[in-house]
C-alpha positions as CSV (number, residue, x, y, z in Angstrom):
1,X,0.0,0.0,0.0
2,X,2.8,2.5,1.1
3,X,4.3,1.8,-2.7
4,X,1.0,3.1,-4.7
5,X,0.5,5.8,-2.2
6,X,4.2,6.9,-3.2
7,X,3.4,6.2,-6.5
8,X,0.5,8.7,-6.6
9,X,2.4,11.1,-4.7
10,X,5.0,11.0,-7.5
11,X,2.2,11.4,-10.6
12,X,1.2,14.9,-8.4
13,X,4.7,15.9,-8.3
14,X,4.8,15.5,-12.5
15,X,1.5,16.9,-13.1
16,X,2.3,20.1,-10.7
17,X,5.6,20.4,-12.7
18,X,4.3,20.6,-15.9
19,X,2.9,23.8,-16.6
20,X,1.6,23.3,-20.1
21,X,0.0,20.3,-18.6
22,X,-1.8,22.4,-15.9
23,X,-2.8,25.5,-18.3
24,X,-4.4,23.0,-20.4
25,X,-6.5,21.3,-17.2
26,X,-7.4,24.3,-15.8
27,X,-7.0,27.4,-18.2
28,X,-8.6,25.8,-21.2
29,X,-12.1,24.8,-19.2
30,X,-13.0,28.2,-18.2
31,X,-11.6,29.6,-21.3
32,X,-14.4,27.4,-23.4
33,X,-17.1,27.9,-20.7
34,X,-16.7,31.5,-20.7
35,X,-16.5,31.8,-24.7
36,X,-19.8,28.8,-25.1
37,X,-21.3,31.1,-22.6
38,X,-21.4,34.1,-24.1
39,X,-20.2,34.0,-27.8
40,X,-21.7,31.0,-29.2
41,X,-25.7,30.9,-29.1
42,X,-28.9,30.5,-31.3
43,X,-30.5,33.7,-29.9
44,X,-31.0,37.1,-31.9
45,X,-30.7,40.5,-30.2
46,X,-30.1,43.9,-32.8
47,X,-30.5,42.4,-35.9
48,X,-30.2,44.7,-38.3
49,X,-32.7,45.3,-40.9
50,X,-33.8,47.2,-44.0
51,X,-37.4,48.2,-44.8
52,X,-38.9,48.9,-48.4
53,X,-42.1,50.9,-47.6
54,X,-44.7,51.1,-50.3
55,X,-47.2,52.4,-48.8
56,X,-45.7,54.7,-46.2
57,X,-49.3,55.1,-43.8
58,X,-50.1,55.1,-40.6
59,X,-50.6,51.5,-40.5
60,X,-47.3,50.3,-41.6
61,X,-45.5,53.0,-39.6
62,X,-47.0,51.5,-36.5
63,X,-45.8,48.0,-37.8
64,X,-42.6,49.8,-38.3
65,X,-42.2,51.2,-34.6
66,X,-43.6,48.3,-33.4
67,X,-40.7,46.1,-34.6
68,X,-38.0,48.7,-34.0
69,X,-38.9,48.8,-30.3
70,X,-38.6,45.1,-29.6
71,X,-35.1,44.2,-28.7
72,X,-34.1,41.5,-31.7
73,X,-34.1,44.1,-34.1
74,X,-32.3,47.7,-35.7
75,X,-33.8,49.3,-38.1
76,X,-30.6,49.8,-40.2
77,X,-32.0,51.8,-43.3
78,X,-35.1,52.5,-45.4
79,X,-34.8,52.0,-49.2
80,X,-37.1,53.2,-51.7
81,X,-36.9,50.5,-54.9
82,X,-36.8,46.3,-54.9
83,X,-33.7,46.5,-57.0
84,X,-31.8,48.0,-54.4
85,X,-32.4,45.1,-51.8
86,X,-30.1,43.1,-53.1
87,X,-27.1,45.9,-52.8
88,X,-28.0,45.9,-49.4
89,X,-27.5,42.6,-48.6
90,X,-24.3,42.2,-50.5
91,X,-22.9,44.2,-48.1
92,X,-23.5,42.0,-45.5
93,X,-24.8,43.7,-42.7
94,X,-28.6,43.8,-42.9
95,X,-30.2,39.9,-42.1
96,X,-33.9,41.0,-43.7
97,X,-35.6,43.1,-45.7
98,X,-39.1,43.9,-44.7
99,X,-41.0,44.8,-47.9
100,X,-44.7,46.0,-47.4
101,X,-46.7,46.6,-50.6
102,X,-48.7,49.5,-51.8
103,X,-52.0,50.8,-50.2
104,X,-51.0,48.3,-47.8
105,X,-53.4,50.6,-44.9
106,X,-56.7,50.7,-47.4
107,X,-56.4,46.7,-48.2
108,X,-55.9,45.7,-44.8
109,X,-59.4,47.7,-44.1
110,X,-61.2,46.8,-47.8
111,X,-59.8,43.2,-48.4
112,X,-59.1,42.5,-44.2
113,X,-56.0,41.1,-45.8
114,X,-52.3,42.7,-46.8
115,X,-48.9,41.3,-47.3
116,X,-45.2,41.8,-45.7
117,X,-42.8,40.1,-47.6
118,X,-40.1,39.0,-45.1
119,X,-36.9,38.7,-47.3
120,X,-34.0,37.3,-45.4
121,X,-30.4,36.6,-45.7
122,X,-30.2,32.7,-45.9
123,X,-26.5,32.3,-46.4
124,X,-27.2,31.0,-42.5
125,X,-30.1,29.2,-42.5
126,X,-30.5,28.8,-38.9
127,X,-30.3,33.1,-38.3
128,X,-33.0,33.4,-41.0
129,X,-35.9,30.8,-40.2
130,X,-35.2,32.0,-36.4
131,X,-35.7,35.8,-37.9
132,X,-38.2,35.4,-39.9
133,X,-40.5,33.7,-36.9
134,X,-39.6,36.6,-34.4
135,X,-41.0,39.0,-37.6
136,X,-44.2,36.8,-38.3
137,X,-44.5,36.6,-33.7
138,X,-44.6,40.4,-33.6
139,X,-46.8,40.8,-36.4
140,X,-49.0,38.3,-35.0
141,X,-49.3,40.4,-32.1
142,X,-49.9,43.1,-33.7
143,X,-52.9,41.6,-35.7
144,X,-54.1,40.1,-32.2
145,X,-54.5,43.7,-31.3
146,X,-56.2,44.7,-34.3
147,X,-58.9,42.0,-34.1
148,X,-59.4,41.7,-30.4
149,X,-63.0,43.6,-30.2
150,X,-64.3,41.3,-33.8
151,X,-65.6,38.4,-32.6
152,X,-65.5,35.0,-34.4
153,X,-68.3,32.5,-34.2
154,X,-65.5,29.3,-34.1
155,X,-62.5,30.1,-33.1
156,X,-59.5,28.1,-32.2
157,X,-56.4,29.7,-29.9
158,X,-53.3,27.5,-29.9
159,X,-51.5,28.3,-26.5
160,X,-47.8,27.2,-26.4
161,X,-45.7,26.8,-23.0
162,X,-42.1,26.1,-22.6
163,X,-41.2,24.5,-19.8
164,X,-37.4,23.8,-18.2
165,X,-36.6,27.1,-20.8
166,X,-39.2,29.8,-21.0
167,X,-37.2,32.1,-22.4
168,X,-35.3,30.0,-24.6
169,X,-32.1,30.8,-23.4
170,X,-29.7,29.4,-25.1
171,X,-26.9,28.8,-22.8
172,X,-29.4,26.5,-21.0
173,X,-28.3,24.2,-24.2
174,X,-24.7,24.7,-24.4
175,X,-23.8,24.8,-21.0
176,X,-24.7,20.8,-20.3
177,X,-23.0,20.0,-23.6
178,X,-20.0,22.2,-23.1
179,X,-19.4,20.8,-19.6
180,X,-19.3,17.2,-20.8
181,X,-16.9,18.2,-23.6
182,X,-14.6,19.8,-21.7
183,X,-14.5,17.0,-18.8
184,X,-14.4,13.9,-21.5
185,X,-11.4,16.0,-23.7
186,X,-9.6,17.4,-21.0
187,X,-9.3,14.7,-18.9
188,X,-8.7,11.8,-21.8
189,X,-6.1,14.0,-23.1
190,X,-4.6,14.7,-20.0
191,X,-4.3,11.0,-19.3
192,X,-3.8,10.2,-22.5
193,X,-0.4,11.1,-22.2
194,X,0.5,9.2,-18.8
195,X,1.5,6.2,-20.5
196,X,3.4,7.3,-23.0
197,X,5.4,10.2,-21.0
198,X,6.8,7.4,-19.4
199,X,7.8,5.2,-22.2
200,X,9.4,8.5,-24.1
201,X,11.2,9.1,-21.0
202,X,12.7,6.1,-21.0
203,X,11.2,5.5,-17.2
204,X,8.9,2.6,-18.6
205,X,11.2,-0.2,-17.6
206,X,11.4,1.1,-13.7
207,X,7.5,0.7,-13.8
208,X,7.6,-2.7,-15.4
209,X,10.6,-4.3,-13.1
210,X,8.6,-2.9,-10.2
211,X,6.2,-5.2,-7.7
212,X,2.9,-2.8,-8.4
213,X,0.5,-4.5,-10.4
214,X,-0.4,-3.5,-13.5
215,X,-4.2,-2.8,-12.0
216,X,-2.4,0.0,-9.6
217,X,-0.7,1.4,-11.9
218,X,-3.7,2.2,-14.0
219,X,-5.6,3.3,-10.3
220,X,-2.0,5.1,-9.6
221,X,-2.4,7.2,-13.0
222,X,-6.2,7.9,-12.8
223,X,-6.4,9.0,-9.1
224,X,-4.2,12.4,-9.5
225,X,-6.6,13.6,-12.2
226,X,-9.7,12.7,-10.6
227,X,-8.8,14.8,-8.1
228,X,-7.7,18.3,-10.4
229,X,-10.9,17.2,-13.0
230,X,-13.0,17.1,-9.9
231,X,-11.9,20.3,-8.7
232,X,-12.7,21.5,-12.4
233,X,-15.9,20.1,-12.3
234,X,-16.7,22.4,-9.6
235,X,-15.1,25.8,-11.1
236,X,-17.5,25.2,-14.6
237,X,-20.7,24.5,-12.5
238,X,-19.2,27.6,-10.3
239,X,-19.1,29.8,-13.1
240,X,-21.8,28.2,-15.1
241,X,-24.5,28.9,-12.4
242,X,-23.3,32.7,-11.1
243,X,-21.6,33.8,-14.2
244,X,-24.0,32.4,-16.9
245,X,-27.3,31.8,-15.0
246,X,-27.6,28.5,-15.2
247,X,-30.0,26.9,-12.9
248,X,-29.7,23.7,-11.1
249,X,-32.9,22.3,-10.1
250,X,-31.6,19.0,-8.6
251,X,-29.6,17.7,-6.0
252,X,-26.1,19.0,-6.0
253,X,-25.2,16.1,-4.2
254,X,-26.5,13.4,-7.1
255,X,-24.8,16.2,-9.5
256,X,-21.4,15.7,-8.4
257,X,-21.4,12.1,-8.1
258,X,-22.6,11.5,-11.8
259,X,-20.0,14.3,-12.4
260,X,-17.0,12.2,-10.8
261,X,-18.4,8.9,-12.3
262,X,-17.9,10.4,-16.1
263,X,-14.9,11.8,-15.3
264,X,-13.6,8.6,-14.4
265,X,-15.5,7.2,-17.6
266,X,-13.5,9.6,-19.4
267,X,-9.8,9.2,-17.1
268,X,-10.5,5.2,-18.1
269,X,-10.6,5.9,-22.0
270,X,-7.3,8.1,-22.0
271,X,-5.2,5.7,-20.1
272,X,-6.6,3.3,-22.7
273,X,-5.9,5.0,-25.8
274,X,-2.2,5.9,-23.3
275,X,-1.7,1.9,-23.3
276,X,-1.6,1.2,-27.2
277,X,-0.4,4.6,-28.2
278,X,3.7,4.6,-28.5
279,X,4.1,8.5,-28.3
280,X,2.4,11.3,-26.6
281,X,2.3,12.9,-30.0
282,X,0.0,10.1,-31.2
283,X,-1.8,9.7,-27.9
284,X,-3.1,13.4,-27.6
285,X,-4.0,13.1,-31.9
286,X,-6.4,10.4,-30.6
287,X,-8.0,12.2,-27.6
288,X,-8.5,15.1,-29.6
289,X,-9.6,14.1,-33.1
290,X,-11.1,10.5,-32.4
291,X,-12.5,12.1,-29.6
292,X,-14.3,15.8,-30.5
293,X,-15.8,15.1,-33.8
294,X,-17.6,12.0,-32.0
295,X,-18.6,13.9,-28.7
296,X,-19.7,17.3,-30.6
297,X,-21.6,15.3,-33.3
298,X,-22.7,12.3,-31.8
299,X,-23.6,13.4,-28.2
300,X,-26.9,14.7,-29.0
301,X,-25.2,18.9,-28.0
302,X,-25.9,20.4,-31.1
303,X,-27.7,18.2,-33.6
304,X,-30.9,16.2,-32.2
305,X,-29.7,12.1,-32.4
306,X,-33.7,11.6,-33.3
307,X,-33.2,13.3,-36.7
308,X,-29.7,11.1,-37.8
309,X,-29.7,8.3,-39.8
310,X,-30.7,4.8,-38.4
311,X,-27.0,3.7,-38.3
312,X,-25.6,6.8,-36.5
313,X,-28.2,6.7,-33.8
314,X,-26.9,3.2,-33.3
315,X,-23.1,4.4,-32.9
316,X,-24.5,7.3,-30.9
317,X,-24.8,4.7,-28.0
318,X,-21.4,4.3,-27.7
319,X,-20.5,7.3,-27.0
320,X,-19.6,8.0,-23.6
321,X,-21.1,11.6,-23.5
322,X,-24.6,11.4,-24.8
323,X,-25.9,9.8,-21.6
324,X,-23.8,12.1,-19.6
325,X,-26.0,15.4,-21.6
326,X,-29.0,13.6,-20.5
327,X,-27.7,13.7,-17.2
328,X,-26.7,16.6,-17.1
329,X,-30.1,18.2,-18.3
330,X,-32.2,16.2,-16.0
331,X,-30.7,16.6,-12.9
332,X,-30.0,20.8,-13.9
333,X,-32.7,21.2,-15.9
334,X,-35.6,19.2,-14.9
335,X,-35.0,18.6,-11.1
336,X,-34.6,14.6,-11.7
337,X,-33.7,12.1,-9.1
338,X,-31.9,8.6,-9.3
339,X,-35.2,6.5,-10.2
340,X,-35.6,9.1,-13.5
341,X,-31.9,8.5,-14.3
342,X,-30.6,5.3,-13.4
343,X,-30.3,3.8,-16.4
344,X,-28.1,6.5,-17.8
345,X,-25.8,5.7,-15.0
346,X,-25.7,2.6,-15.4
347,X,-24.0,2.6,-18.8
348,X,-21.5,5.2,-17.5
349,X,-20.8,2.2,-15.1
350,X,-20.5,-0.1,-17.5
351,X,-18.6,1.9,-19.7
352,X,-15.9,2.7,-17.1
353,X,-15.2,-1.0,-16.0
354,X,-15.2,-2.3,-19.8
355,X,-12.5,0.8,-20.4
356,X,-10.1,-0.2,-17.1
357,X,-10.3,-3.9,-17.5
358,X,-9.4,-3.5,-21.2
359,X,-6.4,-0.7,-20.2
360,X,-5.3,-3.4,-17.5
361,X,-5.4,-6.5,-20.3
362,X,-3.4,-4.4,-22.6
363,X,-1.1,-2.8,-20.0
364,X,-0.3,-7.1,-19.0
365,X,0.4,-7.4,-23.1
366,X,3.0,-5.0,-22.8
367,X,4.7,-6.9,-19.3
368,X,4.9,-10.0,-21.6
């Protein structure tokens, strides 16, 4: 016992003398949280916009000040002819083009019906559809308002409520997401160079003459940076809750326990992918770019699994990080317990032994 202990003691002495190694376990976390946080969303907030007035009555100036008041978008300009819209977006700063036609006042009372076309910028897809229904919401206020003293014989009101995300925040998203990338990267790159350190180092042979087995040196190699990912852990949900607003409905408690188990999920993998990987060069190619493409994609973060292909949905199930999300977003999210989550957990579990008892079979390859 006094060996491993000394053994772990001297895995803290290398990690706390490298300080690349510590800029990247600590440095880079917040760095990504902070810049997922606040740089990277799906919301819209002073869009800038043209309008093409036809008309130019009381009724489309109202529309007009109606939409410039709201806090998505800036009226940029006003031009007076269609041929000039598409000089305006060339230029690339107005998103849409609102483009009201004439006697748009006297057919909205005559005909009860007159058009806004909503021309939009669709060389990013996701910005336009998401502008074009905050347009179409604010004039469907606006029409509410018109018609709320006519009454309708049959009328149907569709009411939508979002709960978990009223206000569609979008850092509610990225922040679960985020957190498990940076926890399964970090720490499988961070380990994924354990391994081979020593073997570059030429210290391999001192660990393979000596009486640990190879079971405690895998435990030996994980233990150091469960404690530093732990303690990482804590500074993103630290800065995710008071910096970013993100909520935690759950237990805390039942937070940081799934939060330890991944990270030892994710500890497990690297010192796999340390134990048949000859250089750290090699190792830290693997736990980057076998391992973000998969996690980003495949994790269910930013694209929905339910709208892949049959065969990737199947492959998503491997991947280590898509039941930690769901985790993630029940416990912080939703409030869940243990009896709405257990299964996830489970597979974490599973996961992590079938990752250390293959690193310990190929570690005993490499005594032979």
């Amino acid at each position: 016992m006094k060996r491993f202990i000394g053994f772990v003691k001297k895995e803290f002495y290398h990690i706390f003398r490298d300080r690349r190694s510590l800029f990247i376990l600590f440095g880079m976390p917040i760095a990504q949280i902070m810049l997922f946080g606040f740089a990277i969303t799906n919301e819209i907030n002073n869009v800038d916009i043209a309008v093409l007035d036809h008309s130019k009555d009381a009724t489309t100036q109202e529309i007009i000040n109606k939409i410039s008041a709201s806090k998505y978008f800036s009226i940029q300009q006003f031009i007076e002819r269609e041929t000039d819209i598409e000089s305006v977006f060339k230029k690339g700063k107005v998103k849409a083009v609102l483009n009201f036609e004439k006697e748009f006042s006297k057919k909205l009372i005559k005909e009860n019906t007159a058009t806004i076309q909503i021309i939009t910028d669709a060389t990013d897809p996701n910005t336009a559809n998401t502008i074009s229904n905050f347009v179409n919401s604010i004039l469907r206020n606006y029409q509410q308002e018109l018609n709320k003293d006519i009454k309708i014989t049959y009328q149907i009101v569709p009411q939508t409520r979002m709960i978990y995300n009223p206000e569609l925040k979008s850092v509610f998203m990225f922040v679960p997401g985020v957190m498990t990338i940076i926890l399964m990267l970090v720490s499988a790159m961070m380990t994924s160079i354990s391994i081979t350190r020593e073997k570059e180092m030429g210290t391999m042979e001192i660990l393979l003459v000596s009486p640990l087995k190879p079971f405690q040196v895998i435990i030996g190699k994980v233990v150091p940076y469960i404690f530093l990912s732990v303690i990482n852990a804590i500074v993103i949900i630290v800065l995710s809750v008071f910096v970013l607003k993100m909520p935690v409905q759950g237990s805390l408690i039942l937070l940081g326990l799934e939060s330890v188990l991944f990270i030892i999920n994710a500890l497990s993998l690297g010192i796999l992918i340390s134990t048949i990987s000859k250089t750290q060069q090699t190792a830290m190619m693997i736990s980057l770019m076998g391992l973000m493409l998969p996690v980003i994609i495949l994790s269910g973060f930013i694209f929905p699994i339910s709208s892949m292909p049959l065969p990737l949905q199947v492959i998503s199930n491997i991947i280590p990080a898509k039941w930690f999300i769901i985790i993630l977003k029940g416990i912080m999210l939703k409030g869940v317990g243990i009896s709405f989550i257990w299964k996830e957990t489970l597979i974490l579990v599973a996961m992590t032994l079938f990752f250390m008892g293959l690193s310990v079979k190929k570690y005993k390859i490499r005594l032979e």
